[in-house]
Each structure stands twice: as structure tokens, then as C-alpha cells.
PDB file of the backbone (N, CA, C, O) and the ligand in Angstrom, with CONECT records:
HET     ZN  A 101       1
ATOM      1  N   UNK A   1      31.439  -0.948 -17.842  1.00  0.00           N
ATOM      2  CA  UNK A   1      30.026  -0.809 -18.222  1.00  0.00           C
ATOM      3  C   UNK A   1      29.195  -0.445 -16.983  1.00  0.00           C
ATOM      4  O   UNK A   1      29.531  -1.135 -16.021  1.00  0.00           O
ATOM      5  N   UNK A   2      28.444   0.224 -16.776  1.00  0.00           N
ATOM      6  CA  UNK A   2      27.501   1.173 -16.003  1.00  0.00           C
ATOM      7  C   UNK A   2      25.800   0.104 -16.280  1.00  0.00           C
ATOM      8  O   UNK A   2      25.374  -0.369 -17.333  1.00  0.00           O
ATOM      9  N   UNK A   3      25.241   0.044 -14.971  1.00  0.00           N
ATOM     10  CA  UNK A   3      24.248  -0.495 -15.061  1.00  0.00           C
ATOM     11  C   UNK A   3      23.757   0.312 -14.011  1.00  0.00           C
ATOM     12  O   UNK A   3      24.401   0.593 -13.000  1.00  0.00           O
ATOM     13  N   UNK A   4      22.032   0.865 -14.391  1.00  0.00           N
ATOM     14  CA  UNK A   4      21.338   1.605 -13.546  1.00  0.00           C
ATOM     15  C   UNK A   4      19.808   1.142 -13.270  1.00  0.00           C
ATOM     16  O   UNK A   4      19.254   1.040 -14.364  1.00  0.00           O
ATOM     17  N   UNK A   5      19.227   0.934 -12.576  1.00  0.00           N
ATOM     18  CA  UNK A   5      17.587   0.527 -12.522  1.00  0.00           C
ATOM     19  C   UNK A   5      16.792   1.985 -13.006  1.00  0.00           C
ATOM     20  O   UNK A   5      16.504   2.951 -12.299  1.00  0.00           O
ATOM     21  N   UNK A   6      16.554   1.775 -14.460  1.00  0.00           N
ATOM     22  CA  UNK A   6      15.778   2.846 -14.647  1.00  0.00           C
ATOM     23  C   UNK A   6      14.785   2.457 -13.817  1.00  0.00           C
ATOM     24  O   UNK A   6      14.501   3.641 -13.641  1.00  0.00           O
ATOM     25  N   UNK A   7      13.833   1.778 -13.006  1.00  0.00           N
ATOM     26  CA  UNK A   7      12.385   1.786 -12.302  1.00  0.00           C
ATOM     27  C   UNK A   7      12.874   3.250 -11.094  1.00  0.00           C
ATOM     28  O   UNK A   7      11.840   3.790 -10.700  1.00  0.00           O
ATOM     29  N   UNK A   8      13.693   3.677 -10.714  1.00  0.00           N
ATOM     30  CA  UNK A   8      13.726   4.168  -9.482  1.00  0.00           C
ATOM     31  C   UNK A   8      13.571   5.852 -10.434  1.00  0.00           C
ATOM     32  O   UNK A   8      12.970   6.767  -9.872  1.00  0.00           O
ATOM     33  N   UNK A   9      14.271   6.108 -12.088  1.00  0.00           N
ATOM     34  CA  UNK A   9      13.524   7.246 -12.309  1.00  0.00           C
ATOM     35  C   UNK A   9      12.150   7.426 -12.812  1.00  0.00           C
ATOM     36  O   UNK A   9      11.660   8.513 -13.119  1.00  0.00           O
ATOM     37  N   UNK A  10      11.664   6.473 -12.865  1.00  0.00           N
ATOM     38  CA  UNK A  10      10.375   6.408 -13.622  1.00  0.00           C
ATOM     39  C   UNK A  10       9.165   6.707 -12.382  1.00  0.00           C
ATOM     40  O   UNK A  10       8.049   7.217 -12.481  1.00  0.00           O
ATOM     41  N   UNK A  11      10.070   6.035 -10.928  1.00  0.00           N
ATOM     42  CA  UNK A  11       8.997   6.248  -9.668  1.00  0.00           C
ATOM     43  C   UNK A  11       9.098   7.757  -9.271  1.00  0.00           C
ATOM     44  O   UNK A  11       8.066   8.409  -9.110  1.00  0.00           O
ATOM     45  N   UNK A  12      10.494   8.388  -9.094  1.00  0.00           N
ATOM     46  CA  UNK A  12      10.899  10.067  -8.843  1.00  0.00           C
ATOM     47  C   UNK A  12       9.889  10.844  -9.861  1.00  0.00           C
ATOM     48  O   UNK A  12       9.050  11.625  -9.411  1.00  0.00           O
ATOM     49  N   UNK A  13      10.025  10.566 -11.368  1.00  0.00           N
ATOM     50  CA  UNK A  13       8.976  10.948 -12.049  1.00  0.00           C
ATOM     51  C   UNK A  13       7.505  11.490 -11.721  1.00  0.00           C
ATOM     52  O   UNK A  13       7.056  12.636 -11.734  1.00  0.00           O
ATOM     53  N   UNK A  14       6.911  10.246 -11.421  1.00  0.00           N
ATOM     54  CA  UNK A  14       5.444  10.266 -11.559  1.00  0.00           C
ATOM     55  C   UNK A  14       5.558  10.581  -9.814  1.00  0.00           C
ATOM     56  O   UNK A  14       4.496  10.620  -9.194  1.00  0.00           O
ATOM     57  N   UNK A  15       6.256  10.698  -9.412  1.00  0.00           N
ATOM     58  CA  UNK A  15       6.064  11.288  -7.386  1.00  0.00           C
ATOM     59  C   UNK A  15       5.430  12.585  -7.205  1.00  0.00           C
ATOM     60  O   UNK A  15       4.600  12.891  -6.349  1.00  0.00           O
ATOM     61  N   UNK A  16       5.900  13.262  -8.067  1.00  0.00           N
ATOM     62  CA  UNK A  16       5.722  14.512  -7.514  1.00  0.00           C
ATOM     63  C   UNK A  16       3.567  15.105  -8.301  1.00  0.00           C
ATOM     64  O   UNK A  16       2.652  15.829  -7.907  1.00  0.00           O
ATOM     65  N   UNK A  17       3.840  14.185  -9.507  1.00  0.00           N
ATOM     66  CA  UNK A  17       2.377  14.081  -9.596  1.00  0.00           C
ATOM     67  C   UNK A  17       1.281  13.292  -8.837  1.00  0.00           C
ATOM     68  O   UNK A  17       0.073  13.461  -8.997  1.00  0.00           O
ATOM     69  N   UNK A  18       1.721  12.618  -8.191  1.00  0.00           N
ATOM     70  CA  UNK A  18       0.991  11.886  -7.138  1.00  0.00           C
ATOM     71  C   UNK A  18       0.798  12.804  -5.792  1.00  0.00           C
ATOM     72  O   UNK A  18      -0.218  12.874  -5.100  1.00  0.00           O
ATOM     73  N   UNK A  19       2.116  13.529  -5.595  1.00  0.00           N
ATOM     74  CA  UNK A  19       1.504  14.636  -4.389  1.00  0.00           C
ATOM     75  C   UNK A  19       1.032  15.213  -4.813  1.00  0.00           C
ATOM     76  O   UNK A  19      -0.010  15.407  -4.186  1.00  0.00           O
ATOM     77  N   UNK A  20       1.098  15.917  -5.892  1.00  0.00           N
ATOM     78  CA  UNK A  20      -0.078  16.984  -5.874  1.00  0.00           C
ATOM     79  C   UNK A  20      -1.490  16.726  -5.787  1.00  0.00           C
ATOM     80  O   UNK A  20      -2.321  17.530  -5.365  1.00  0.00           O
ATOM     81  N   UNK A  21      -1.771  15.294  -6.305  1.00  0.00           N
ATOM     82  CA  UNK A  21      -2.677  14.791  -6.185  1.00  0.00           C
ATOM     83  C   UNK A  21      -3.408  14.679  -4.776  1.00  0.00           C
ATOM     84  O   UNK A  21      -4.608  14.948  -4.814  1.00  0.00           O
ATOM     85  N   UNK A  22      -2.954  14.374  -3.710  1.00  0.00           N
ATOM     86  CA  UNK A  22      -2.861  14.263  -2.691  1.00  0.00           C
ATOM     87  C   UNK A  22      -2.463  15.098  -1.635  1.00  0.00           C
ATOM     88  O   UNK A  22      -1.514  14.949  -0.865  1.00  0.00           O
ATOM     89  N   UNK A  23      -3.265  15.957  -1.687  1.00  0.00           N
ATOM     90  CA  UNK A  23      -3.005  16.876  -0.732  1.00  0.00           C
ATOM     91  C   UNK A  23      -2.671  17.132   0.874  1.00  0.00           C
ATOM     92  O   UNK A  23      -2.301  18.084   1.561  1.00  0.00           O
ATOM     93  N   UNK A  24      -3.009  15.745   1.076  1.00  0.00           N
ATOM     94  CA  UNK A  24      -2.927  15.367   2.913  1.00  0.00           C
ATOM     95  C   UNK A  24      -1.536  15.162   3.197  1.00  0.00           C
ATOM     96  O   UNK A  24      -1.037  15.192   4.322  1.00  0.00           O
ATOM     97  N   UNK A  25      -0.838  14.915   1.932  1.00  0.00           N
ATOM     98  CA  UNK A  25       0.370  14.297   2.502  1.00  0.00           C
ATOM     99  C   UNK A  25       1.399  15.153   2.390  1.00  0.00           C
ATOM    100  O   UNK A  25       1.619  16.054   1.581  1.00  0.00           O
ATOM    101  N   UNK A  26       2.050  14.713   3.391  1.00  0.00           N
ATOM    102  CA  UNK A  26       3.521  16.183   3.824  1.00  0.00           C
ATOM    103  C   UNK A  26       4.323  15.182   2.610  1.00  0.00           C
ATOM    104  O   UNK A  26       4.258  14.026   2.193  1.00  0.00           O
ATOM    105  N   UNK A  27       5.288  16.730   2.294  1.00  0.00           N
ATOM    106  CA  UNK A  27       5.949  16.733   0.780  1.00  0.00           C
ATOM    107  C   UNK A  27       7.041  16.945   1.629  1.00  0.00           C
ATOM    108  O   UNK A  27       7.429  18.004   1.134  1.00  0.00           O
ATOM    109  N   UNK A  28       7.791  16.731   2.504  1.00  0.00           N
ATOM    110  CA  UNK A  28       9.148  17.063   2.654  1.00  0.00           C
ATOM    111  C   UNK A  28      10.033  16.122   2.098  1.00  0.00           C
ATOM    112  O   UNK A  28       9.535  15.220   1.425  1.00  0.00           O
ATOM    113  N   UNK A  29      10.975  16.153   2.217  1.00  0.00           N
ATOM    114  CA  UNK A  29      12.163  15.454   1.245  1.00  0.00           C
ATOM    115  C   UNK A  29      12.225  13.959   2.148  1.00  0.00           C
ATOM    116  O   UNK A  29      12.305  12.990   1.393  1.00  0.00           O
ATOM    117  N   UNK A  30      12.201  13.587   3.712  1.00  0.00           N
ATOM    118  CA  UNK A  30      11.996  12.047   4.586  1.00  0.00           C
ATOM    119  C   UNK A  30      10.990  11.478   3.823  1.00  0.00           C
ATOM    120  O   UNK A  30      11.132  10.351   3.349  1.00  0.00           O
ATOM    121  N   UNK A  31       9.559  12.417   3.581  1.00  0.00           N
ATOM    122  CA  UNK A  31       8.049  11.524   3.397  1.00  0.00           C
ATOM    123  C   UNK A  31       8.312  11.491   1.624  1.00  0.00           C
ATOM    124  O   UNK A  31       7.492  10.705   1.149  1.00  0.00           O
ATOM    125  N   UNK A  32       8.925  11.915   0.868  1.00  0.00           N
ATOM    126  CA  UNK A  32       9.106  11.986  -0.549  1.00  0.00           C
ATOM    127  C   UNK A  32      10.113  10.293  -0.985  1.00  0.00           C
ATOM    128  O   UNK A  32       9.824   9.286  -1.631  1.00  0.00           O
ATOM    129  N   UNK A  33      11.210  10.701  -0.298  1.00  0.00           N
ATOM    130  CA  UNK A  33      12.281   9.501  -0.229  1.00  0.00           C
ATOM    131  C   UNK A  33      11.290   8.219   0.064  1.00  0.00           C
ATOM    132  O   UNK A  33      11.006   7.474  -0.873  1.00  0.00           O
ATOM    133  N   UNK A  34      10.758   7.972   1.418  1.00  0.00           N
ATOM    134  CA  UNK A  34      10.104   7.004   2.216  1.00  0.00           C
ATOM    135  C   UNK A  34       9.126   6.353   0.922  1.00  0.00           C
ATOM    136  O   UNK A  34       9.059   5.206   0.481  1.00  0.00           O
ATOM    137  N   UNK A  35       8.505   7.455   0.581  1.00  0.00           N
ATOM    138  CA  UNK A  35       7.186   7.251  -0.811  1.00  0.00           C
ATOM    139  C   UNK A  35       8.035   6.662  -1.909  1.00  0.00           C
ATOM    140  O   UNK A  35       7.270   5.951  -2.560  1.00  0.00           O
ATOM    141  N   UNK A  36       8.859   6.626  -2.265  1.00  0.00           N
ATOM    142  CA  UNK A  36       9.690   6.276  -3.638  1.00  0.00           C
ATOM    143  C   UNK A  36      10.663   5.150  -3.105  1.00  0.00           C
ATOM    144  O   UNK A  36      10.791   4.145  -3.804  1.00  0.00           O
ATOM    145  N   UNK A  37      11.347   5.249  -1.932  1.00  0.00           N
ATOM    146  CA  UNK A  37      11.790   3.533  -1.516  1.00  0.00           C
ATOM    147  C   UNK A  37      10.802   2.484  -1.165  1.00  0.00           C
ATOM    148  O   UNK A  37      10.975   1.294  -1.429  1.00  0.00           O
ATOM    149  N   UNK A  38       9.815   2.941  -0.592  1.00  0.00           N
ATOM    150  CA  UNK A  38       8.514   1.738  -0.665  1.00  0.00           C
ATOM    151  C   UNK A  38       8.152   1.133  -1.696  1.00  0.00           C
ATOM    152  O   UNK A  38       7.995  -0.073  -1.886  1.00  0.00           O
ATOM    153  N   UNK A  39       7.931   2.601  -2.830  1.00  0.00           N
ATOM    154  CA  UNK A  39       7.558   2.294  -4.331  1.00  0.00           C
ATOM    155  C   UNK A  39       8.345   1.287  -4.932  1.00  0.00           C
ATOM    156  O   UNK A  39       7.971   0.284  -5.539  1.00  0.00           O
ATOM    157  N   UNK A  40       9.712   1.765  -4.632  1.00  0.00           N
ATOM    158  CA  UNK A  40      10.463   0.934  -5.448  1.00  0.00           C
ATOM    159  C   UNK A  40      10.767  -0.859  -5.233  1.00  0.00           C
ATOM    160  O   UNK A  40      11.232  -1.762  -5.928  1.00  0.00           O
ATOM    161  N   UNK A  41      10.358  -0.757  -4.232  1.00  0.00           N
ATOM    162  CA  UNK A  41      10.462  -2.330  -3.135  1.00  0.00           C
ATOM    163  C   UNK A  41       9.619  -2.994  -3.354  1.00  0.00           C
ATOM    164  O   UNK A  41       9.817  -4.158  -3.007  1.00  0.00           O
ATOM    165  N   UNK A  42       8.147  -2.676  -4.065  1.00  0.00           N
ATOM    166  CA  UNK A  42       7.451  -3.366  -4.267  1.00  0.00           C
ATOM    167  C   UNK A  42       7.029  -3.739  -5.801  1.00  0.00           C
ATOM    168  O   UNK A  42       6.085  -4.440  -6.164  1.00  0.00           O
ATOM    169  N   UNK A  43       8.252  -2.894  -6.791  1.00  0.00           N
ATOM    170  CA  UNK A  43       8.479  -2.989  -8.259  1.00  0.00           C
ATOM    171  C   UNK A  43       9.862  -3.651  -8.793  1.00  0.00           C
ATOM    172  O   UNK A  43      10.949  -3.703  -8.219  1.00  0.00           O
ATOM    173  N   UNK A  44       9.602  -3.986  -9.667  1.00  0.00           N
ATOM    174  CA  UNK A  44      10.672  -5.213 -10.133  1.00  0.00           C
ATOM    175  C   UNK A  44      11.442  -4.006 -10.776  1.00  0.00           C
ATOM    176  O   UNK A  44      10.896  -3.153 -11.477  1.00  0.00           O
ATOM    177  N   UNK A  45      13.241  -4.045 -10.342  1.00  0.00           N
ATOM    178  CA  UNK A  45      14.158  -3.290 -10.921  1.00  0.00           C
ATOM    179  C   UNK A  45      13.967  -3.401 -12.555  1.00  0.00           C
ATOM    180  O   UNK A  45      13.542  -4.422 -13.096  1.00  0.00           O
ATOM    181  N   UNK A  46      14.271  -2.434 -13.126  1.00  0.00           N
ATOM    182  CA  UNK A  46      14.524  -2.762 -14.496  1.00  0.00           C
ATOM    183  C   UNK A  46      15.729  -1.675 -14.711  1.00  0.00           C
ATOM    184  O   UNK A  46      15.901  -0.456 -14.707  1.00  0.00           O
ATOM    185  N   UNK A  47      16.459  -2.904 -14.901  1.00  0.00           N
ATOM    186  CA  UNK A  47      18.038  -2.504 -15.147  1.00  0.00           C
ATOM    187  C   UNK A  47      18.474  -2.383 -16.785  1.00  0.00           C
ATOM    188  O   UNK A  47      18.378  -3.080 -17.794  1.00  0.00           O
ATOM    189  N   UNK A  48      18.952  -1.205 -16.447  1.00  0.00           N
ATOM    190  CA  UNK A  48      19.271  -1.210 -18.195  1.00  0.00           C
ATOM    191  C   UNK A  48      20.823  -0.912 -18.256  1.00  0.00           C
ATOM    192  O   UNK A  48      21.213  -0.390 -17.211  1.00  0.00           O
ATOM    193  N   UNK A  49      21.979  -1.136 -19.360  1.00  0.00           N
ATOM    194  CA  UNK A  49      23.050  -0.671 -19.450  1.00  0.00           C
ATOM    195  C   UNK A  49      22.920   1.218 -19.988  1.00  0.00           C
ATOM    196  O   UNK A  49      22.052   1.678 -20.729  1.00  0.00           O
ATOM    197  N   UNK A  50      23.807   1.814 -19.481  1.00  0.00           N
ATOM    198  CA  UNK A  50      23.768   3.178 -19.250  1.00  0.00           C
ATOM    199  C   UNK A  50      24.935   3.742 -20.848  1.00  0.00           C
ATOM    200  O   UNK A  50      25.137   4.930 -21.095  1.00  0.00           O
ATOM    201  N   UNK A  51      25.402   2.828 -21.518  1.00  0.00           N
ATOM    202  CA  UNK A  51      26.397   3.117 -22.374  1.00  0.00           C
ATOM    203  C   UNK A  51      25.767   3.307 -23.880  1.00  0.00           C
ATOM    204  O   UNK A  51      26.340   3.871 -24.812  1.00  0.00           O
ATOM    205  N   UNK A  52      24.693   2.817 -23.907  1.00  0.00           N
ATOM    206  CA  UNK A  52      23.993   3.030 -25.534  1.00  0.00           C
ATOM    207  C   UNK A  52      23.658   4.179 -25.519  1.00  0.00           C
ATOM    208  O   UNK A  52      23.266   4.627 -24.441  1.00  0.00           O
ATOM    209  N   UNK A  53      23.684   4.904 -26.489  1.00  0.00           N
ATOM    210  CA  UNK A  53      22.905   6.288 -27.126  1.00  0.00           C
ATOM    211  C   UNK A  53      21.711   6.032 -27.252  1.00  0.00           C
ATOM    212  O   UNK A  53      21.111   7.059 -26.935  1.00  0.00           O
ATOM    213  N   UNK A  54      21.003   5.252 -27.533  1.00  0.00           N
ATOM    214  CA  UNK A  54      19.197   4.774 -27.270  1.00  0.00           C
ATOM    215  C   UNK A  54      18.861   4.816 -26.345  1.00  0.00           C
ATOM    216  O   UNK A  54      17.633   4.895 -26.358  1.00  0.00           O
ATOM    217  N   UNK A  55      19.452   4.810 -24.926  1.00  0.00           N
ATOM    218  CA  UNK A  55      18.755   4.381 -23.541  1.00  0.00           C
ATOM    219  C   UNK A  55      17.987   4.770 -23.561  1.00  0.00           C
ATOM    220  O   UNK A  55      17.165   3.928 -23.198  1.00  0.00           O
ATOM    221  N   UNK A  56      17.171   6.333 -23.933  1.00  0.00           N
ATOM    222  CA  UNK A  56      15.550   6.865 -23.962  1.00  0.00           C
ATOM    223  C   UNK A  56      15.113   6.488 -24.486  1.00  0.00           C
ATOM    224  O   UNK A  56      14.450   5.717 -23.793  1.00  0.00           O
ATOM    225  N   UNK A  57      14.791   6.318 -25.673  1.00  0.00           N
ATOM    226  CA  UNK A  57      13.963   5.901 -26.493  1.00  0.00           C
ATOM    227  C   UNK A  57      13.463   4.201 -25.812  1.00  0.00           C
ATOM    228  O   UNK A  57      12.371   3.642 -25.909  1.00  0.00           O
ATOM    229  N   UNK A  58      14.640   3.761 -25.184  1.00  0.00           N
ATOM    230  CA  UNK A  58      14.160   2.050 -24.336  1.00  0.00           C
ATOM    231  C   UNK A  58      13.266   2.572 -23.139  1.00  0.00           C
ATOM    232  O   UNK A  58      12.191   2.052 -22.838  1.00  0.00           O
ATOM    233  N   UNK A  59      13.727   3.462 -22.605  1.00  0.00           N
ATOM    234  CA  UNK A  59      13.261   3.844 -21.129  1.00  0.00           C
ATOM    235  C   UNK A  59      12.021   4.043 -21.594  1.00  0.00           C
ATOM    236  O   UNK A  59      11.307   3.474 -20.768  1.00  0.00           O
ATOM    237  N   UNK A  60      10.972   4.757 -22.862  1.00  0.00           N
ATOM    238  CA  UNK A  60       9.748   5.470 -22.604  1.00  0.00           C
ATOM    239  C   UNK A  60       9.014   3.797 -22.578  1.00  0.00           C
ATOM    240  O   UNK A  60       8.014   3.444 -21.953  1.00  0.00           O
ATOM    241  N   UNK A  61      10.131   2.753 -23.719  1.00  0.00           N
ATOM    242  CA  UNK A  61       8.912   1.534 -24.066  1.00  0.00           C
ATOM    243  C   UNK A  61       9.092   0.958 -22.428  1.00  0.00           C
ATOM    244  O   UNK A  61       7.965   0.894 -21.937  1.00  0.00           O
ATOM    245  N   UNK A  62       9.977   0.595 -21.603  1.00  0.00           N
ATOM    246  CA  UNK A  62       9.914   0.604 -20.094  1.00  0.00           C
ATOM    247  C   UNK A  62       8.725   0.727 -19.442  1.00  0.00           C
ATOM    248  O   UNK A  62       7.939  -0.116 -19.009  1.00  0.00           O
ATOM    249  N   UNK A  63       8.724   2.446 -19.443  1.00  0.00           N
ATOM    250  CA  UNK A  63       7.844   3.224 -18.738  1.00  0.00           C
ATOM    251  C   UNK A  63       6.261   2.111 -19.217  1.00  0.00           C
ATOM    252  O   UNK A  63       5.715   1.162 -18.654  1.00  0.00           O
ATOM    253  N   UNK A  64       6.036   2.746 -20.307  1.00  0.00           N
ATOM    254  CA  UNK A  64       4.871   2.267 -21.043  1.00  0.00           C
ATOM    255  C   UNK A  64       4.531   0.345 -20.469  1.00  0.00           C
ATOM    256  O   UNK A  64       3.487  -0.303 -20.396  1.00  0.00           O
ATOM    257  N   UNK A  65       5.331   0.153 -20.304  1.00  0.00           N
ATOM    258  CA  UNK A  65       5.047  -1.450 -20.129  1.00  0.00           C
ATOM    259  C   UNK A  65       4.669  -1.554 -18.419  1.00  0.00           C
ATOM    260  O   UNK A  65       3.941  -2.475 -18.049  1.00  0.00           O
ATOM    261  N   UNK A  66       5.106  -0.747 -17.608  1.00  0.00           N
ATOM    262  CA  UNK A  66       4.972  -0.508 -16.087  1.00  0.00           C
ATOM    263  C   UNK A  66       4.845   0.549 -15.290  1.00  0.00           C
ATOM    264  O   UNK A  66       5.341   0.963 -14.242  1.00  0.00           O
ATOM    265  N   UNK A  67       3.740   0.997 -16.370  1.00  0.00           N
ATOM    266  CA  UNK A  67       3.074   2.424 -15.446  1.00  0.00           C
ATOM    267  C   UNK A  67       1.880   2.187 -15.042  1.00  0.00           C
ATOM    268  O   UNK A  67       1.147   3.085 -14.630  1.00  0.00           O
ATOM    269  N   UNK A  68       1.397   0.463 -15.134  1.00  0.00           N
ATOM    270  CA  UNK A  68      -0.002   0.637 -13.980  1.00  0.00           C
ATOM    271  C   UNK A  68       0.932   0.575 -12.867  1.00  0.00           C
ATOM    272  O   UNK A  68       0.934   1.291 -11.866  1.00  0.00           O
ATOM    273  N   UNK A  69       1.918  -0.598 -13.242  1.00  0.00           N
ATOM    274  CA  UNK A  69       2.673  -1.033 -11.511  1.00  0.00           C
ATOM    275  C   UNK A  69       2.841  -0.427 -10.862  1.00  0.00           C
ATOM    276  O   UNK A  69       2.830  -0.693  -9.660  1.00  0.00           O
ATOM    277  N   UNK A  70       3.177   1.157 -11.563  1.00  0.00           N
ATOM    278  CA  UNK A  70       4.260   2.267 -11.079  1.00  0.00           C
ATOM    279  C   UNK A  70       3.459   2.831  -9.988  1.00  0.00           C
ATOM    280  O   UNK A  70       3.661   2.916  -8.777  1.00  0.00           O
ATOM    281  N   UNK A  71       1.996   3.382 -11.147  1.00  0.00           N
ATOM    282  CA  UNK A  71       0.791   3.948 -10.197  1.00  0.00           C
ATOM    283  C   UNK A  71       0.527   3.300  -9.116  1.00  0.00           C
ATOM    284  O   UNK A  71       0.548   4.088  -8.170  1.00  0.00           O
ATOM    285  N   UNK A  72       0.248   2.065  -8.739  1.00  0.00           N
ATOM    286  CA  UNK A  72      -0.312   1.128  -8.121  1.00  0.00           C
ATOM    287  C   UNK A  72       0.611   1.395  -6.880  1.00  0.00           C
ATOM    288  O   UNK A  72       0.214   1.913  -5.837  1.00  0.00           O
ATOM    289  N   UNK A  73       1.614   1.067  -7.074  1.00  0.00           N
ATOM    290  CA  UNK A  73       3.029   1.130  -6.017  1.00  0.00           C
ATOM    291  C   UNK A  73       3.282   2.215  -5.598  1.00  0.00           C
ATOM    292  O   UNK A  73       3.816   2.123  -4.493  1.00  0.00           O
ATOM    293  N   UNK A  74       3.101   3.775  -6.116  1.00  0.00           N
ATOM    294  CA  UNK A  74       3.152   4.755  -5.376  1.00  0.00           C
ATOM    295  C   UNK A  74       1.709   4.684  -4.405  1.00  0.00           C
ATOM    296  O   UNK A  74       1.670   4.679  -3.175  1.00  0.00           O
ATOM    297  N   UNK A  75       0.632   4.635  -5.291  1.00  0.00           N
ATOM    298  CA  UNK A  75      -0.350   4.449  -4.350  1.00  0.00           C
ATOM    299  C   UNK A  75      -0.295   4.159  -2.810  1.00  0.00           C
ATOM    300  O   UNK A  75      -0.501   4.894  -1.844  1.00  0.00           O
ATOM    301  N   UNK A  76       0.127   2.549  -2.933  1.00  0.00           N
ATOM    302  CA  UNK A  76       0.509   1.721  -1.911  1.00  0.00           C
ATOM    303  C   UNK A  76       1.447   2.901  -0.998  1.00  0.00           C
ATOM    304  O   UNK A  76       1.114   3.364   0.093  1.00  0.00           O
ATOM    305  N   UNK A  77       2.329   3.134  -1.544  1.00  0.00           N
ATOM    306  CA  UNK A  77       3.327   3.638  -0.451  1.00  0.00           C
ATOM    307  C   UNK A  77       2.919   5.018   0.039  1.00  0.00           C
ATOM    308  O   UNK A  77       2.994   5.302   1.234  1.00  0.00           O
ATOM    309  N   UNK A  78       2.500   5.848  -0.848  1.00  0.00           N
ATOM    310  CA  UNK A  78       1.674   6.891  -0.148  1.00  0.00           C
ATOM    311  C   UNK A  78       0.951   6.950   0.952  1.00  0.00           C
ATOM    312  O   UNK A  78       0.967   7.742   1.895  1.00  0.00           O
ATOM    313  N   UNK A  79       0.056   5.639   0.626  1.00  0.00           N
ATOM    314  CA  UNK A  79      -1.501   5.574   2.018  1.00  0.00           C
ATOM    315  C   UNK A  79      -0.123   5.265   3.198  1.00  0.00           C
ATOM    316  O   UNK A  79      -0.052   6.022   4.166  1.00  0.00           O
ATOM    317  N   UNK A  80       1.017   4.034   3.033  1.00  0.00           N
ATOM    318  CA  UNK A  80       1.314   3.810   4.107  1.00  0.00           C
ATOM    319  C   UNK A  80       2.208   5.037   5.053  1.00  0.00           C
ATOM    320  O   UNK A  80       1.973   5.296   6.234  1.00  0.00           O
ATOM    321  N   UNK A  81       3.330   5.726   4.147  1.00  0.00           N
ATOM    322  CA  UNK A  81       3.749   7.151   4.752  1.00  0.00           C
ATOM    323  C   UNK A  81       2.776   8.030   5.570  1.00  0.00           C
ATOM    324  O   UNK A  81       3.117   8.388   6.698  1.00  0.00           O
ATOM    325  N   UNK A  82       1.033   8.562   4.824  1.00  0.00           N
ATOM    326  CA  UNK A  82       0.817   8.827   5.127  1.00  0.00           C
ATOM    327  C   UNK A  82      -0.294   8.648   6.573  1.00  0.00           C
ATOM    328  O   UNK A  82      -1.019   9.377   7.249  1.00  0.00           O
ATOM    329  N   UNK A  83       0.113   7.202   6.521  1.00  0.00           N
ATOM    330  CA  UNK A  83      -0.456   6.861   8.028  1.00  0.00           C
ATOM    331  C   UNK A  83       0.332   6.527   9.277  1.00  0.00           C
ATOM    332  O   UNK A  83       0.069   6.206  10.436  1.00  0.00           O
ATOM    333  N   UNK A  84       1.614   6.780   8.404  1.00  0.00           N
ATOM    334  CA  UNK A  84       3.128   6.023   9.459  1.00  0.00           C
ATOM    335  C   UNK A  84       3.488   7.187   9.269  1.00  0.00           C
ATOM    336  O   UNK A  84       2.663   7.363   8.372  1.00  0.00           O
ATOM    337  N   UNK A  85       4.422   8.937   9.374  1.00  0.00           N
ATOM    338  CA  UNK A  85       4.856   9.468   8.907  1.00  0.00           C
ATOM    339  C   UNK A  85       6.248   9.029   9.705  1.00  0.00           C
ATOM    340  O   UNK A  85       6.035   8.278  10.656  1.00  0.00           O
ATOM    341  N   UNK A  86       7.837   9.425   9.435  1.00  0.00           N
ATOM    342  CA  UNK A  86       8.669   8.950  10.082  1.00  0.00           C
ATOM    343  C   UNK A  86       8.954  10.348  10.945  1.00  0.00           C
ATOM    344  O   UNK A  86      10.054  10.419  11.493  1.00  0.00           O
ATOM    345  N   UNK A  87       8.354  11.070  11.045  1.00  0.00           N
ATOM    346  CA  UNK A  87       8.400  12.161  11.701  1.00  0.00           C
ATOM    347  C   UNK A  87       6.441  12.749  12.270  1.00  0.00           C
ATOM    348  O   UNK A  87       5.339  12.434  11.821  1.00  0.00           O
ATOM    349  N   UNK A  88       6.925  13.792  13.548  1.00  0.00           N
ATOM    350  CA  UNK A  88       5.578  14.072  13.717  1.00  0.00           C
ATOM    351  C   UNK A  88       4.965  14.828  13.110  1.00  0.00           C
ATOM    352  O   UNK A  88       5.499  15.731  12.467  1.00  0.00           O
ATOM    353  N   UNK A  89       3.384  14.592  13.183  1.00  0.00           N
ATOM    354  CA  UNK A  89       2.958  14.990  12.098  1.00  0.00           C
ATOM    355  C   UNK A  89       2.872  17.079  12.373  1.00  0.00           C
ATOM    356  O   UNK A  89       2.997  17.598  13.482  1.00  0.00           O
ATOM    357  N   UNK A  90       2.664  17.789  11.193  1.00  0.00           N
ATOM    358  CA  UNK A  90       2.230  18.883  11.421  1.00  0.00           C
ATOM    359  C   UNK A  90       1.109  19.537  11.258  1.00  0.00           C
ATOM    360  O   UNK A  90       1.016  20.706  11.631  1.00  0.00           O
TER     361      UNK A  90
HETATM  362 ZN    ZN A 101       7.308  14.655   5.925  1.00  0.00          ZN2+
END
């Protein structure tokens, strides 16, 4: 049996709408990763088994139950990347 934290696709998800949002912040693949392991560190895994034929239909009620957190937590990790970058800035 296969167990996966859907929270880590639900944060990849909504990432790339948050940069666009945010235009200050470098989009390379270090400051993207950095933004979505912060995210995820400060959101409670939600582990689901990977073997049912329903898993979507669970994942959207998921989503729906922890998409302020989600927002909130990219937030968070955004401002901090983009004041720490792990590289210099350009
Ligand atoms: Zn970068």
C-alpha cells in the first residue's frame, strides 16, 4: 500500500499562482522548491492512501478544507525566500 501527503500537491498547485502574483520574487526552480518546503513545514501533512480510484474526488474535499492554510503558508514562505534568497540576488 502506497501512502502520499497530498498537502505537498495542493502547495506545487497554488505556487505558481502566487508568483505570478508577486512579481519581486525570482521564480527559479532553488526559490520555487525553498517556497513550497517552507510551505509545507508549516502545514499539517495530509496523507492519503494512493490505491483507491476516488483519491480525487477526496483530494478536492482536502483542498477545500485547507486552502486558507495553504494561502497563508505560501504567503509566509514567500515574504521569507524573498528576503533570504539562497542565492544572490539579480
Ligand atoms: Zn531564485
Amino acid at each position: 500500500m502506497k501512502i502520499k501527503n497530498c498537502m505537498e500537491d495542493f502547495v506545487f498547485q497554488h505556487l505558481d499562482g502566487f508568483l505570478e502574483q508577486n512579481q519581486n520574487i525570482c521564480k527559479c526552480e532553488q526559490c520555487k522548491t525553498d517556497i513550497a518546503v517552507l510551505a509545507l513545514n508549516r502545514l499539517k501533512p495530509c496523507y492519503v492512501t494512493t490505491e483507491k480510484g476516488d483519491l480525487y474526488t477526496r483530494l478536492d474535499l482536502y483542498e477545500t478544507e485547507n486552502e486558507v492554510d495553504i494561502f497563508i503558508a505560501l504567503g509566509k514562505a514567500i515574504d521569507i525566500v524573498e528576503a533570504n534568497p539562497r542565492h544572490v540576488k539579480r
